[in-house]
N, C-alpha and C positions, 0 to 999 in steps of 0.2 A: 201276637195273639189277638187276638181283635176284639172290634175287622178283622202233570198233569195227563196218548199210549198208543201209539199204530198198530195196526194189526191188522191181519188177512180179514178179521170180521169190519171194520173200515170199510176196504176194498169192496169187499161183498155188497155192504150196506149204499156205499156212492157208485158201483158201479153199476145196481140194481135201479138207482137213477134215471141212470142214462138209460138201460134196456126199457126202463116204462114211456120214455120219450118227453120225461123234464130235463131240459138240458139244462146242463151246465155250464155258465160263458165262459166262454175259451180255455174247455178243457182239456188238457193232456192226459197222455198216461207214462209218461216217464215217470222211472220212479229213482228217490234222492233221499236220504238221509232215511231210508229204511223204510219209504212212504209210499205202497201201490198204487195208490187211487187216482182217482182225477183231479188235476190243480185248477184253481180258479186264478187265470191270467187277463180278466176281463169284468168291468164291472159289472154286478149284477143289473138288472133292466126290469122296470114293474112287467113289460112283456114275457121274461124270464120265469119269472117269478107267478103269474096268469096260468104257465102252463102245469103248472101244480095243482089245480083245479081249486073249488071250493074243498078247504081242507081245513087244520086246524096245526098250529103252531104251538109247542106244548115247551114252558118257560118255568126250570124252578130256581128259585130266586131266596137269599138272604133275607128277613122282615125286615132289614133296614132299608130295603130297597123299595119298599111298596111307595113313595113318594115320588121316586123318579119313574119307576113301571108307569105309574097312573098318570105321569105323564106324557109317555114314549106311547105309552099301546095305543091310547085313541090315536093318533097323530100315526103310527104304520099301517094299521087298520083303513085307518085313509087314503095313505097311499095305492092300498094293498086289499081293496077291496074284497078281494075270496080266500083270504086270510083268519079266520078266527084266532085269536091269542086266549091262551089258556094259562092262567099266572095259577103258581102254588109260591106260595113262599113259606118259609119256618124260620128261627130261632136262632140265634149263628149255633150253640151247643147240636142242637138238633139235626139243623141239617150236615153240620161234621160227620154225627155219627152214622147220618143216611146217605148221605148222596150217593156212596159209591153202588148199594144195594140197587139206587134208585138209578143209576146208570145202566147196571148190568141187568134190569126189570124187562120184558117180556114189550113193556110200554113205556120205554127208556123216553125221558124229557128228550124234546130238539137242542135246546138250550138249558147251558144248566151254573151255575158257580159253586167256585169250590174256596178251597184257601191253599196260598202260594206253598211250597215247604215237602218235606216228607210226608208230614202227618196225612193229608187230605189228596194234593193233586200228585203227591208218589204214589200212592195205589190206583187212583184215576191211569194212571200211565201205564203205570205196570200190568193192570189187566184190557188193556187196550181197548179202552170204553169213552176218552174222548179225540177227536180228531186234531192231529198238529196242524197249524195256522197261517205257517210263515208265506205260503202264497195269496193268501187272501190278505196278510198284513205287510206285503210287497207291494199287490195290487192296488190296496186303498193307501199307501203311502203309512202307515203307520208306523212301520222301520225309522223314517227320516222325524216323525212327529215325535218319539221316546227314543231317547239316547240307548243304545247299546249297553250300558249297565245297568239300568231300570229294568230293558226286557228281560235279562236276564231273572229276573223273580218265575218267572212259564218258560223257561229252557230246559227241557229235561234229554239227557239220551235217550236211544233205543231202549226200549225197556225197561226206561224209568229208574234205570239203579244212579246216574249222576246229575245232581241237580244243580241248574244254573250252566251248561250247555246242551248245544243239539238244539234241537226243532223248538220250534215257540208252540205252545198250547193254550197259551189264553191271552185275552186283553182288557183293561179296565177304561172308564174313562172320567174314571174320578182319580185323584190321590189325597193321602191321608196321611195325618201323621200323629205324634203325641205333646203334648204343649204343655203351657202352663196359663188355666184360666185364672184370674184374681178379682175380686171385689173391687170396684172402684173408690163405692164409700169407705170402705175399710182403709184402702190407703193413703184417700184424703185427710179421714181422720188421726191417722198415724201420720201426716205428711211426709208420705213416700211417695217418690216417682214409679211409674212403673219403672221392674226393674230389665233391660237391654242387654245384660253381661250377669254371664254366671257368678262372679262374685259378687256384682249387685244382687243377685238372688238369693245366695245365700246368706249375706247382709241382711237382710231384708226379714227373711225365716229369723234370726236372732232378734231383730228389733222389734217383727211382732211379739216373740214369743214373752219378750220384755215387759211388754206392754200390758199383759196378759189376755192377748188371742193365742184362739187356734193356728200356728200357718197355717198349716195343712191339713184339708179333707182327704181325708181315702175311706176310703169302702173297700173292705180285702174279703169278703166272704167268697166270693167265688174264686180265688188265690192268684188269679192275672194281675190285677191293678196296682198292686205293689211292685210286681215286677216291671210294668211300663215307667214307672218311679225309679227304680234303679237303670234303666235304661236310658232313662234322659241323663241321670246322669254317667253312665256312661260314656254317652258319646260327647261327655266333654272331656275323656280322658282315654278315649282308644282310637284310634283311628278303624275308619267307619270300614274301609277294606277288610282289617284282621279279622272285623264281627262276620260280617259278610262273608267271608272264604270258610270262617269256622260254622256256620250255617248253611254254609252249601257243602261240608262234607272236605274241605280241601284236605290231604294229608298232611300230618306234624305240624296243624293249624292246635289253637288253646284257645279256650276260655276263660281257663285258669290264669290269667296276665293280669300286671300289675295295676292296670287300667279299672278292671272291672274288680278287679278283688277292692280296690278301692270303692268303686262305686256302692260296691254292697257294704262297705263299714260304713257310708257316708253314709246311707239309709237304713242302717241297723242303729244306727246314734239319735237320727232323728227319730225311730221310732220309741229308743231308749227315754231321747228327754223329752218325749210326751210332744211333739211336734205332731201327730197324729191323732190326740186325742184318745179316750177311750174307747176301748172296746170297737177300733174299726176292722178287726177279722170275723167281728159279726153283724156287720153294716154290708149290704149290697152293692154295688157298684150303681145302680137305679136308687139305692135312698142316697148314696151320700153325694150325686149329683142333685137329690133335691134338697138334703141339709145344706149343700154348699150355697145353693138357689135361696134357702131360708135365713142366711148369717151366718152359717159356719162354717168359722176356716176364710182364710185371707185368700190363700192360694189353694187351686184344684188342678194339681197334674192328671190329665184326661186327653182322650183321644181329638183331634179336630172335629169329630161328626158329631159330639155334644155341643157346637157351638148354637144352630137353631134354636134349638130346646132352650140353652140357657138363657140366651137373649131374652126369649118370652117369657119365660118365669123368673127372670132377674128386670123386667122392665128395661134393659140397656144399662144395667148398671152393672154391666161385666165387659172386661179386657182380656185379650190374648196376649202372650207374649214366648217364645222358643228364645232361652238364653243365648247368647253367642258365644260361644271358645274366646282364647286366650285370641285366637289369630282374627279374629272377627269372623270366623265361618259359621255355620249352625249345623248341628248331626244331633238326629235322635231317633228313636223307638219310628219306625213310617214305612209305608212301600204307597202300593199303589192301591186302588180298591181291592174286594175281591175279585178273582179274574170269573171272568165270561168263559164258557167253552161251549164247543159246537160237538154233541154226541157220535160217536162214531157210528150209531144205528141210525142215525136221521135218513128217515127219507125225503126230506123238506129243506135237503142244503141250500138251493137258492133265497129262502126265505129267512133262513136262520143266517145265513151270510148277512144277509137286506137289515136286518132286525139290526146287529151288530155294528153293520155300516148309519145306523141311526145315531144309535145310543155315543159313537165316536164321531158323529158329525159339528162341524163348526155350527150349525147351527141350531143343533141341540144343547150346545154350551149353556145357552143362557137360560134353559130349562132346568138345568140340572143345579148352576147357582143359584137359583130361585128357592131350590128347597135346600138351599142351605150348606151344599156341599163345592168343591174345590174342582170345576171339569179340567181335562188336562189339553183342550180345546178352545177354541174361540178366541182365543188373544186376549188384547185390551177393549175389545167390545162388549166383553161379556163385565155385568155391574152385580157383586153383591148384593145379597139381599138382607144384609142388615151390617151395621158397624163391626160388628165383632165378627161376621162371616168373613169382612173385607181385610180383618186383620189377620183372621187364616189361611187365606189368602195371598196377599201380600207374602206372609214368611214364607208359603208351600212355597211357594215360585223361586225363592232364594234358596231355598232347603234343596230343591232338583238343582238349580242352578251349581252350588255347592256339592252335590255328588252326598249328602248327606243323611240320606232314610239306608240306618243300618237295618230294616228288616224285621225281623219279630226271633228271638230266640229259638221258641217252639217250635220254629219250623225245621229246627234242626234234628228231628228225628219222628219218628209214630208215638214216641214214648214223652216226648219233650214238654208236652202242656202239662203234662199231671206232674213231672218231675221239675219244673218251673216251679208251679202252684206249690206243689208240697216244701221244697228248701226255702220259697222264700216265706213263707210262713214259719219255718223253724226258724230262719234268718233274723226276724222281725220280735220271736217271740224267746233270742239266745238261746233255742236249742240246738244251733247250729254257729259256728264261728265264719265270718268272709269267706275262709279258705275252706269252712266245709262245703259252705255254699256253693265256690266253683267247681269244686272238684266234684262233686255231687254233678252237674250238668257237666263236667268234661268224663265223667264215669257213662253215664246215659249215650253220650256220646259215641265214644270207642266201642263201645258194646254194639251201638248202632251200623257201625262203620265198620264192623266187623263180621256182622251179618250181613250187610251187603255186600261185601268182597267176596264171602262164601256164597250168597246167593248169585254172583254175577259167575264167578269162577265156576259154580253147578250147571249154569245154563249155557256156558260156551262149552264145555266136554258134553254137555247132552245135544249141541249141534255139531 
């Protein structure tokens, strides 16, 4: 939780391209995995991109992004002199609940993000509002840059009804995941190591709580951030495939296992013996990264993209650390950014191809660790931009390398954020037992997966 759809109108939209005489480099028209249009088998060329005229590139964007925007647009802009970039961005809530409006608009963005899963880029797909990728992320090499299981998060079939195969529809080129930040004074004065190993960690929650600290900060008001809490741990107790096939919809897949039934006793105890503090299902996720910033709480289970932020309002007196398993691997709560997609009304694809081929270039890597975030580009050239960015860093790299971002829940259905949010707050608060708790998301589930076999099975007898 955080931190895709071919169709005749596509075809219409790129091949009304080519009829106005902006070419597309080395386009075909064969068509493959359900996709009319024309492929891009050739890199785009600022001369390509010229023939677009003075025009204007329209970009709607997550507000988490506005950091790296402000760095990419002057810098295509340059490139791309008859280019205007037009940036909107919103709220990650916000724009969930619009994008897809905003796709299917009269004055649909060129460029647009959405989020990986059912919830946001299945209906993106199913109403055939963004364009599949996989020739432009052929061309620019992208396939060989992201391993085969990562791209799988923008795989959806024809139609949007199977997620995690079929066509690629977006690409990111950040990754992110969910950690554990800690105080450093805190644990000097308790003379603790950081902790490396999940039983170090949980050691560790015992000996503050000893001591009489807070471990743990959370902020549960908006009902995600408890659940990226059970999710870490989690994935020291499921293997990261089960999560993953039961979020892409696999059949006589569970989340009801004994893995995750565990994980949610594990953090329904913590919040029992006050390891959380009071009153945080009325704390924001925005105050309790600044209570955590102020002294409260040893440890902050938080996404990697709070890592800038806290640096500067912790003066560097914060560490990162993603426990390891039993086997020394790491798995938790992570994917990759939001994905990018390229609208299927664009009539600007050489430009919005160009734009894309930036933001995933080796040498906008070190733009993008600049402000703070993880590029999934630039190798060892690219230098953090502060101690703690370099330690999220360092793990993200291990974490892909480990095959270990089980993905986000929620994305297991249209329904799944608000049925997240709501059990683990009953979770948190014993109105709910472990086993209600999965069963409650594997009930969401089936429901889910049962109206997509009816909707898939409607639309092959209606062809």
């Amino acid at each position: 939780m955080k931190k895709l759809r071919l169709t005749g109108a596509a075809g219409v939209a790129l091949a009304g391209l080519l009829l106005a005489g902006c070419g597309v480099p080395g386009a075909g028209s064969t068509a493959t995995d359900g996709f009319d249009g024309p492929r891009i088998t050739e890199r785009v060329t600022v001369e390509d991109v010229a023939k677009l005229g003075n025009t204007t590139l329209r970009v709607l964007a997550d507000a988490g992004e506005e950091d790296t925007l402000n760095a990419a647009v002057p810098l295509f802009e340059k490139k791309y002199p008859n280019i205007k970039v037009e940036v909107a961005t919103k709220g990650f809530d916000d724009l969930m609940k619009t994008v897809v409006n905003s796709m299917s608009g009269d004055n649909a963005p060129d460029l647009a993000q959405g989020n990986q899963g059912y919830g946001t880029d299945g209906p993106l797909v199913k109403s055939g509002l963004i364009r599949p990728i996989d020739d432009i992320a052929r061309t620019y090499g992208w396939e060989n840059l992201i391993t085969d299981g990562t791209l799988k998060q923008w795989r959806w079939s024809a139609g949007g009804s199977i997620f995690g195969a079929g066509s690629l529809y977006g690409i990111s080129p950040v990754t992110e995941y969910v950690g554990v930040f800690y105080n450093t004074d805190k644990l000097a004065k308790l003379g603790i190591a950081p902790p490396q190993t999940y039983a170090e960690f949980t050691a560790t929650l015992d000996k503050a709580k000893a001591a009489g600290e807070q471990p743990l900060m959370l902020g549960n008001a908006e009902k995600y951030p408890a659940s990226q809490v059970i999710g870490l741990v989690q994935g020291q107790k499921t293997d990261s495939r089960d999560v993953r096939s039961w979020i892409a919809g696999v059949p006589d897949t569970t989340v009801a296992d004994p893995g995750t039934t565990e994980a949610a006793r594990t953090v329904q105890d913590w919040a029992h013996n006050g390891y959380f503090g009071p009153g945080y299902n009325g704390i924001s996720a925005d105050d309790a990264a600044a209570k955590f910033s102020q002294g409260q709480g040893v440890f902050y289970v938080a996404g990697s993209w709070n890592a800038p932020s806290l640096q500067e309002s912790m003066n560097g007196r914060v560490g990162f650390t993603l426990p390891t398993r039993d086997d020394g691997t790491r798995a938790t709560v992570g994917s990759m950014g939001l994905g990018w997609h390229i609208g299927a009304k664009t009539d600007k694809l050489p430009a919005a191809v160009a734009f894309l081929d930036l933001l995933m270039s080796d040498e906008f890597a070190q733009s993008i660790a600049d402000v703070g975030r993880t590029p999934v580009t630039g190798g060892d050239d690219v230098k953090a931009a502060s101690p703690v960015v370099e330690q999220v860093n360092k793990i993200g790299t291990e974490l892909l390398a480990d095959d270990g971002q089980n993905f986000y829940l929620d994305w297991a259905s249209t329904t799944m954020y608000d049925t997240v949010g709501a059990k683990t707050q009953d979770l948190l608060d014993r109105r709910t037992s472990p086993e209600g708790f999965v069963n409650g998301l594997q009930d969401d589930w089936t429901a889910f997966q049962k109206q997509q076999r009816e909707e898939a099975a409607a639309a092959e007898d209606a062809s």
